[in-house]
C-alpha positions as CSV (number, residue, x, y, z in Angstrom):
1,X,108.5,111.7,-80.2
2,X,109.5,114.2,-77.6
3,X,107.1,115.7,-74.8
4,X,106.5,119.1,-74.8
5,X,106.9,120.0,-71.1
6,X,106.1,123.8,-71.6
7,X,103.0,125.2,-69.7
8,X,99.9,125.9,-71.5
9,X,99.0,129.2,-71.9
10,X,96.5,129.6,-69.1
11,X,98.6,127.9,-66.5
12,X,102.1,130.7,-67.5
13,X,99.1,133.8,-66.4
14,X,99.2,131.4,-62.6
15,X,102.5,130.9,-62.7
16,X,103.3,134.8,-63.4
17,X,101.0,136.1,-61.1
18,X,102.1,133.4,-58.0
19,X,105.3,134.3,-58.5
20,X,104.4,137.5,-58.5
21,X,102.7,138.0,-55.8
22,X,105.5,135.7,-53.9
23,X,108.3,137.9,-54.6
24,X,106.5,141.3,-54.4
25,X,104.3,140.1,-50.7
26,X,105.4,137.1,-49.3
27,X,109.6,137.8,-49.7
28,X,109.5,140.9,-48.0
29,X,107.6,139.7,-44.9
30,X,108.4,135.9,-44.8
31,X,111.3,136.3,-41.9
32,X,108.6,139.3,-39.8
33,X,106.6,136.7,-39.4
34,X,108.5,133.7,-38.5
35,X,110.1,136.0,-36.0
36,X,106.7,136.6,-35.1
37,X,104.8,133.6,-34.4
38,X,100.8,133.3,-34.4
39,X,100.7,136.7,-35.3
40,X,97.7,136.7,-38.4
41,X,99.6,138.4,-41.3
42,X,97.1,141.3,-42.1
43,X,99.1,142.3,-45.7
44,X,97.5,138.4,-46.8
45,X,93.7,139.8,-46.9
46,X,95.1,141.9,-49.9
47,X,96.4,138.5,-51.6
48,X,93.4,136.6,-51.0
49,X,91.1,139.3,-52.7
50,X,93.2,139.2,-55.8
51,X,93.1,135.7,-56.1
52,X,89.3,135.8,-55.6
53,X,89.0,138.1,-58.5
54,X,91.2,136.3,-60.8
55,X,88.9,133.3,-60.2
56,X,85.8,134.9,-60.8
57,X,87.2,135.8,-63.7
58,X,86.8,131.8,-64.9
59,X,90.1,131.8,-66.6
60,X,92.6,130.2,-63.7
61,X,91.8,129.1,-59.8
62,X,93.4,130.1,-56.9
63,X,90.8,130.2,-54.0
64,X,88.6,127.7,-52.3
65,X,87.4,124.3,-53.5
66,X,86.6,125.7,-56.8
67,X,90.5,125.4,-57.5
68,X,90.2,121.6,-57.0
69,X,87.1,121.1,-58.9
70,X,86.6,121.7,-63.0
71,X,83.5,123.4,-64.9
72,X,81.5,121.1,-66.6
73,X,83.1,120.6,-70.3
74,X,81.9,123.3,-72.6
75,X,81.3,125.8,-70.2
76,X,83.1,129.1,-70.7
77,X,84.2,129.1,-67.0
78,X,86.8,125.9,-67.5
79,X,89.6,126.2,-66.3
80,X,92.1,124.4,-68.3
81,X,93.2,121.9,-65.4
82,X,91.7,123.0,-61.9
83,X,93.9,120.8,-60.2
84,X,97.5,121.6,-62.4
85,X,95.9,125.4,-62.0
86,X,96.1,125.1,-57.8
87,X,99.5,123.0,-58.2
88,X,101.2,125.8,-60.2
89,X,100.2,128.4,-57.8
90,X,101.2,126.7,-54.9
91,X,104.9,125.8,-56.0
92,X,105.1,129.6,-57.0
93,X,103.9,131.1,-54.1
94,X,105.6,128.4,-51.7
95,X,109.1,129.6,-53.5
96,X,108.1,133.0,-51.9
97,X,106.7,131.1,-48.1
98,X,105.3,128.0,-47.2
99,X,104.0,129.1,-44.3
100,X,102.3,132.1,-45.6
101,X,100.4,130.4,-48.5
102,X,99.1,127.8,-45.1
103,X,97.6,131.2,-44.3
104,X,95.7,133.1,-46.9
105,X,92.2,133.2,-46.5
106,X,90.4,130.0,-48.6
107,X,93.6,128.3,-49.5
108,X,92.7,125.7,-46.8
109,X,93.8,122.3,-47.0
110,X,89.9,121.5,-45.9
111,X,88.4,122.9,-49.3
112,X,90.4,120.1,-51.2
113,X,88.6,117.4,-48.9
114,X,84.9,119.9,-49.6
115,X,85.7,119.3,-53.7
116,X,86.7,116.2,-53.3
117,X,83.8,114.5,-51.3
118,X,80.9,116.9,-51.5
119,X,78.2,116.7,-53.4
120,X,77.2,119.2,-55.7
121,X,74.4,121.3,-53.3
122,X,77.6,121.6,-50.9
123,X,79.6,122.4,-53.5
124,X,77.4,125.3,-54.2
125,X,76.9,126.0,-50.7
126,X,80.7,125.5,-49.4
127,X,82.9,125.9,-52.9
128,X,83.6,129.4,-53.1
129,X,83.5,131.7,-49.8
130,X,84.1,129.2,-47.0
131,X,88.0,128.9,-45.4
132,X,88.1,125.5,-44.3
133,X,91.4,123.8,-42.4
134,X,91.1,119.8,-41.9
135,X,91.1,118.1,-38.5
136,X,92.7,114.4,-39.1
137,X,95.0,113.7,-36.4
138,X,94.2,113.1,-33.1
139,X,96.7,112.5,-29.5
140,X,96.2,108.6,-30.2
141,X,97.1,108.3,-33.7
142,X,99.2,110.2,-36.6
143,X,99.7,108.4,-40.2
144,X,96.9,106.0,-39.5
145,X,94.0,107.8,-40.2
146,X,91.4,105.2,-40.1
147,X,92.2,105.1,-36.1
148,X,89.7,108.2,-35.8
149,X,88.1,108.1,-32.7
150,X,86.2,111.1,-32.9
151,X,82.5,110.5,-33.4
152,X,79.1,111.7,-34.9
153,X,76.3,111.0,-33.9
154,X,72.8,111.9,-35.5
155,X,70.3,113.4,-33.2
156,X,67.2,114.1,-35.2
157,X,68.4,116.5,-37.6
158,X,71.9,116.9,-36.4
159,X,75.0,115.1,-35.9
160,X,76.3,115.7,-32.6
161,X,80.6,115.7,-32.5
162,X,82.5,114.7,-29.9
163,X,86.6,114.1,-30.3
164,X,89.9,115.9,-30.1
165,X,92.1,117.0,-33.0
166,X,95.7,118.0,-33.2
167,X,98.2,119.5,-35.7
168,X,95.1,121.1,-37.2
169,X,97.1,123.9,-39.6
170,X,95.1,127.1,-40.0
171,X,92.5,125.7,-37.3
172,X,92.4,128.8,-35.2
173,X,91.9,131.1,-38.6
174,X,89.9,129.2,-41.0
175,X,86.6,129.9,-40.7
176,X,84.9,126.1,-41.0
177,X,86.7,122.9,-40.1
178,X,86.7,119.4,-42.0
179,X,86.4,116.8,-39.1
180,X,86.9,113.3,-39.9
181,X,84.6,111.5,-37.5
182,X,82.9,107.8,-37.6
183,X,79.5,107.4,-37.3
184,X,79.5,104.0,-36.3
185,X,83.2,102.4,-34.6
186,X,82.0,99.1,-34.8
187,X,81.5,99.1,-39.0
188,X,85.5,100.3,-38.9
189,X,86.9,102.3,-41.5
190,X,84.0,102.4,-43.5
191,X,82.1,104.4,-41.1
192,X,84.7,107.1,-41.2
193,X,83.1,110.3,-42.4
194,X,84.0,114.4,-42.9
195,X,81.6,117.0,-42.3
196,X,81.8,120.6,-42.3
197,X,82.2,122.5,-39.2
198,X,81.4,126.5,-38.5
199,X,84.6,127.4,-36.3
200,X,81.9,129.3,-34.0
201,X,79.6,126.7,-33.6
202,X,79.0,126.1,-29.9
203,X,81.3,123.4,-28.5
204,X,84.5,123.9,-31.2
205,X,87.4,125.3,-28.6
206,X,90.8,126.2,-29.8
207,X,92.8,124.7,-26.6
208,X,96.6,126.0,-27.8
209,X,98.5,126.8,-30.4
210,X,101.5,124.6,-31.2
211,X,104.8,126.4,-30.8
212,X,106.9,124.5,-34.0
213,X,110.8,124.6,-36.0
214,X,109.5,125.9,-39.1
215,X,106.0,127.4,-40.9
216,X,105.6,129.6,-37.9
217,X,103.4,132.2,-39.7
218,X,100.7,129.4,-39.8
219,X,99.0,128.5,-36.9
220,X,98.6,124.9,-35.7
221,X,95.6,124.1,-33.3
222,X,94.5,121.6,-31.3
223,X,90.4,121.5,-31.0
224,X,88.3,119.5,-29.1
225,X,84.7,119.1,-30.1
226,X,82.2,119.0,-27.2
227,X,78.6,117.9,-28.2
228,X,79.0,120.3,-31.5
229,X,75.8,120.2,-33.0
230,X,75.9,120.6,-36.6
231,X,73.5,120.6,-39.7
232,X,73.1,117.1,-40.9
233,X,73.5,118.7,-44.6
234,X,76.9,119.5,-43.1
235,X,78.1,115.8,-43.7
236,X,80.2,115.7,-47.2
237,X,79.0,113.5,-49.8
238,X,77.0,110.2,-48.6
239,X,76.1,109.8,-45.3
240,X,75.3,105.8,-46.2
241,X,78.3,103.7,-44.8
242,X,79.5,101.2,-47.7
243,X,81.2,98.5,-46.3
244,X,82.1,97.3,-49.4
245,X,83.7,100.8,-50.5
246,X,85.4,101.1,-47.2
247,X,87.7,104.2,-46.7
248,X,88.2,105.0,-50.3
249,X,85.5,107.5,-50.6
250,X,86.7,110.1,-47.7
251,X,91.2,108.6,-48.8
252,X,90.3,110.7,-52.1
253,X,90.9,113.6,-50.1
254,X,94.4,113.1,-50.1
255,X,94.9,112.3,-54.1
256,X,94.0,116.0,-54.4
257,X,95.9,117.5,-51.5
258,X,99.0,115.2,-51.3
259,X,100.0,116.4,-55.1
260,X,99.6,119.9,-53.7
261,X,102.0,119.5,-50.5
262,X,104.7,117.8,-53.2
263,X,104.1,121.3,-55.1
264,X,105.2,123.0,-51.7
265,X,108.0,121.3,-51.2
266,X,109.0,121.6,-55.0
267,X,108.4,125.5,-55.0
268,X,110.2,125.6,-51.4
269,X,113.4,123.6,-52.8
270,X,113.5,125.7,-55.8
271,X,113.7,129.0,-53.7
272,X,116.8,127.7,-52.1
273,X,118.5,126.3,-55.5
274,X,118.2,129.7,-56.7
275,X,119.6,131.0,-53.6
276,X,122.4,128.8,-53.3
277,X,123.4,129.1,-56.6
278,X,123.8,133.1,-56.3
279,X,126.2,132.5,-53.4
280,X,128.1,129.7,-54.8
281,X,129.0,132.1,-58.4
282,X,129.7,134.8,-55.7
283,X,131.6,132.8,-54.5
284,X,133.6,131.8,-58.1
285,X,132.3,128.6,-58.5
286,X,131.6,127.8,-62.2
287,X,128.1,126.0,-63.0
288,X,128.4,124.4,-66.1
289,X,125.6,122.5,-68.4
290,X,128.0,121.5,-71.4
291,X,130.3,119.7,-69.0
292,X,130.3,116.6,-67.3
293,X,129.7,117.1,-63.5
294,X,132.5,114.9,-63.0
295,X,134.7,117.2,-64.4
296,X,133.6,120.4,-62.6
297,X,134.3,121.2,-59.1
298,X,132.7,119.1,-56.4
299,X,130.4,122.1,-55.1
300,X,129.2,122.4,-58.9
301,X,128.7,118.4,-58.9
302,X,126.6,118.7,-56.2
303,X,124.7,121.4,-57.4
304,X,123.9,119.9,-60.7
305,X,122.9,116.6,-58.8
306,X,120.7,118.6,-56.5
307,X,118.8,120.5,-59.6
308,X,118.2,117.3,-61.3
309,X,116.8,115.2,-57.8
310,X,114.8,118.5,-58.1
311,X,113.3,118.3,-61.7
312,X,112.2,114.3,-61.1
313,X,110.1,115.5,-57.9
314,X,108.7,118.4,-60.3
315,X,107.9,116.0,-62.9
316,X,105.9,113.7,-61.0
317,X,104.0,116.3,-59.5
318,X,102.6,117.7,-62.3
319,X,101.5,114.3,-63.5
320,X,99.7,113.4,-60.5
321,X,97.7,116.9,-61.0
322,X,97.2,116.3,-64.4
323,X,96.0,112.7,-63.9
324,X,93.4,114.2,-61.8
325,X,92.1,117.2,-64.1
326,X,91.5,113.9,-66.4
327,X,89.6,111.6,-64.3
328,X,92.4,109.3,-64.6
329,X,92.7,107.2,-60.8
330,X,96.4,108.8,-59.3
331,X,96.6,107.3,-56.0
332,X,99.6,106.1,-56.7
333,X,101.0,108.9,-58.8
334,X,99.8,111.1,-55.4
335,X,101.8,109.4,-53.0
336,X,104.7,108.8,-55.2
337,X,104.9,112.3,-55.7
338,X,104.5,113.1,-52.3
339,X,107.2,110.7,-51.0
340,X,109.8,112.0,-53.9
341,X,109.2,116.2,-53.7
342,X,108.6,115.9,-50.0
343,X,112.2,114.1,-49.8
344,X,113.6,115.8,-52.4
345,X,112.5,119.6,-50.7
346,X,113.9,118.6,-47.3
347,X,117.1,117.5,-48.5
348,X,118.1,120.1,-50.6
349,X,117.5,122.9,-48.3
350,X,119.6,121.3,-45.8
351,X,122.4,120.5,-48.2
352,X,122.1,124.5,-49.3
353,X,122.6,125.2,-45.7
354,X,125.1,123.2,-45.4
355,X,127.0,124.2,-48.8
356,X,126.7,128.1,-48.2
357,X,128.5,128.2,-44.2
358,X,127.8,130.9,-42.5
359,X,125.5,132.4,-44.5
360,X,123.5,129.7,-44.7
361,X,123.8,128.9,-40.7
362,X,122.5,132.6,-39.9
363,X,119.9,134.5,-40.8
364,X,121.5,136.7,-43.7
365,X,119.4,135.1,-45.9
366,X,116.3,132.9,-45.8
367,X,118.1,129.0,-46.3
368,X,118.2,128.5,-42.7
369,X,114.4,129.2,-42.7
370,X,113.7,127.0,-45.5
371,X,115.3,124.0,-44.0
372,X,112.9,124.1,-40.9
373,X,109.8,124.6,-43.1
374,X,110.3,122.2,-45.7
375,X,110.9,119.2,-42.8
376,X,106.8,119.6,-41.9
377,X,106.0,118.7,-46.0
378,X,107.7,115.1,-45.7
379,X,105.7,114.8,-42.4
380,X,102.3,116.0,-42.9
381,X,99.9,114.3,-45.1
382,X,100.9,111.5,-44.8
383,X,105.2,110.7,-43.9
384,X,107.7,109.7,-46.1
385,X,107.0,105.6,-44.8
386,X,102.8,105.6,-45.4
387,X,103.5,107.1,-48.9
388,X,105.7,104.2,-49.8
389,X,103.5,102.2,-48.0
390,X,100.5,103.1,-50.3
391,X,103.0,103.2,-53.5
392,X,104.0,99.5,-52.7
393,X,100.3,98.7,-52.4
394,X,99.3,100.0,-55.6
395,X,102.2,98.7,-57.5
396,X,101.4,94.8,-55.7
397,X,97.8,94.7,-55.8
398,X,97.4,94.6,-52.0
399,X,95.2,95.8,-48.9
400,X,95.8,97.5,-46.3
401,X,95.0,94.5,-44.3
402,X,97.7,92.4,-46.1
403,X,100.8,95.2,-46.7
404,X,101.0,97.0,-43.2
């Protein structure tokens, strides 16, 4: 029986108004702002509204954690697929810019982590207005994330934050912070927690921006947390530490996110296909689907190879989101996703660099640009090596503590 890979109808209204919005907002001021780094792009408050009326419409999700998270089944406001709904808008608008869809207001990598771990009170209280980035990585550690040395302590009815974070994307914009933080270092992983953090709350200082190769219209902090006193409410989900369920409760942050950084890449890689297919036709080269690619010219070979390396990292993106919209575990799918678009995105904007010359070298068009920003999706989280890592744990039945 074949599959019927078309979109339902729900998910074509995100697609068309991503796209949309990519090509009519994001196009025309994707290279003023990487010419223009840390500059906030004002013309993205405009974007953020519309996608915040389109979800309070309750027919499709753009904004917040509410993207990541279903209504309850029979309400009127589902969604048909929270998570597919968030992927197809992010490998739309990313095919406009990457670093500009890091940047509208309540698109925050930190709300996946709020739907993922909250419970619902904070879901109520955090799901729909807050702007939240996610502080993971700290000087002493990258890929590893249960290395976090930044603690919580509860004082009364606080927990008190002391640590440093890096690579924190939107952390000098969003207005809350997800910091991952042990409460206990003895008890390991386990005691590894996220809580929410008001960017304003005493204590949270922005040190510097990061000056980077590519998604330079989002900004990249590094924050340090000095005796921040937050709400104890203000810790996600359970603040009991499981031994027995180790890291997997705060981990299923990343089977939400990860899918959505593979949709990046995917919406990035596409962006240059197009492109390089415009300039290669320009350029007389014939692209041809009813003949062998051995029998067309080497550029059209390549071409054809590219597209198709393209469609498997497609593919297994939308599975991992739709694996998630059904409650079906896609840790695996996640990272194997992750690891193929991620891949996939980098080297296809390089080759399309490297198979349009000059105008791929310069800065007539936007290929140049799309090779530096689609590096920073194989990187971020998690690189190319821990996905594999986690995909060859999954398929083998092992720990952490016994595949490293």
């Amino acid at each position: 029986m074949a599959i019927n890979l078309e979109l339902p109808k729900k998910l074509k209204a995100v697609a068309e108004k991503g796209h949309q919005g990519a090509a009519e907002m994001f196009r025309p001021i994707s290279r003023k702002y990487d010419l223009a780094e840390h500059a906030y792009p004002v013309e993205l408050d405009t974007l953020a509204e519309l996608f915040d009326g389109i979800s309070e419409a309750g027919t499709v999700s753009f904004a917040g954690a509410d993207a990541f998270h279903g209504a309850e089944a029979g309400s009127k406001k589902n969604v048909n697929g929270a998570n597919m709904s968030a992927l197809i808008n992010a490998i739309e608008v990313s095919w406009g810019d990457v670093a500009l869809l890091l940047s509208v207001p309540r698109q925050g990598l930190g709300n996946a982590a709020i739907s993922s771990v909250a419970n619902p009170e904070q879901l109520e209280r955090f799901g729909k207005n807050v702007w939240a980035s996610m502080a993971i990585t700290e000087p002493s550690f990258g890929s590893d994330s249960a290395a976090v040395t930044t603690t919580a302590t509860l004082d009364g009815d606080e927990y008190v934050i002391n640590g440093e974070k890096i690579f924190v994307t939107a952390g000098s914009r969003a207005g809350h912070i997800v910091v991952w933080a042990s409460l206990d270092k003895s008890k390991g992983r386990a005691a590894i927690k996220s809580f929410v953090v008001p960017r304003e709350t005493p204590g949270v200082i922005v040190e510097r921006l990061e000056h980077k190769l590519g998604i330079k219209a989002s900004d990249t902090a590094v924050i340090r947390f000095d005796n921040v006193r937050i709400p104890k409410e203000n810790l996600l989900g359970s603040p009991e530490i499981d031994v027995d369920k180790g890291f997997g409760g705060v981990m299923e942050t990343f089977d939400n996110t990860r899918p959505l950084v593979a949709g990046m890449a995917v919406g990035c890689a596409r962006a240059a296909l197009e492109e390089l297919r415009r300039i290669l036709i320009d350029a007389g080269v014939e692209i041809s689907y009813n003949k062998p690619a051995h029998a067309q010219s080497a550029a059209a070979a390549e071409f054809l190879r590219m597209e198709a390396d393209w469609e498997a990292g497609w593919l297994l993106t939308l599975q991992a989101a739709w694996m998630a919209d059904n409650k079906v575990p896609n840790s695996k799918e996640a990272s194997m996703c992750k690891a193929k678009a991620a891949r996939v995105g980098s080297d296809i904007t390089l080759k399309a660099v490297e198979m349009a010359g000059t105008a791929g070298y310069s800065e007539e068009s936007l290929l140049e640009k799309w090779a530096r920003d689609s590096k920073i999706l194989d990187i971020f989280e998690g690189t190319q090596q821990i996905q594999q890592l986690v995909v060859a744990r999954r398929l083998l039945g092992l720990s952490s503590a016994e595949l490293k």
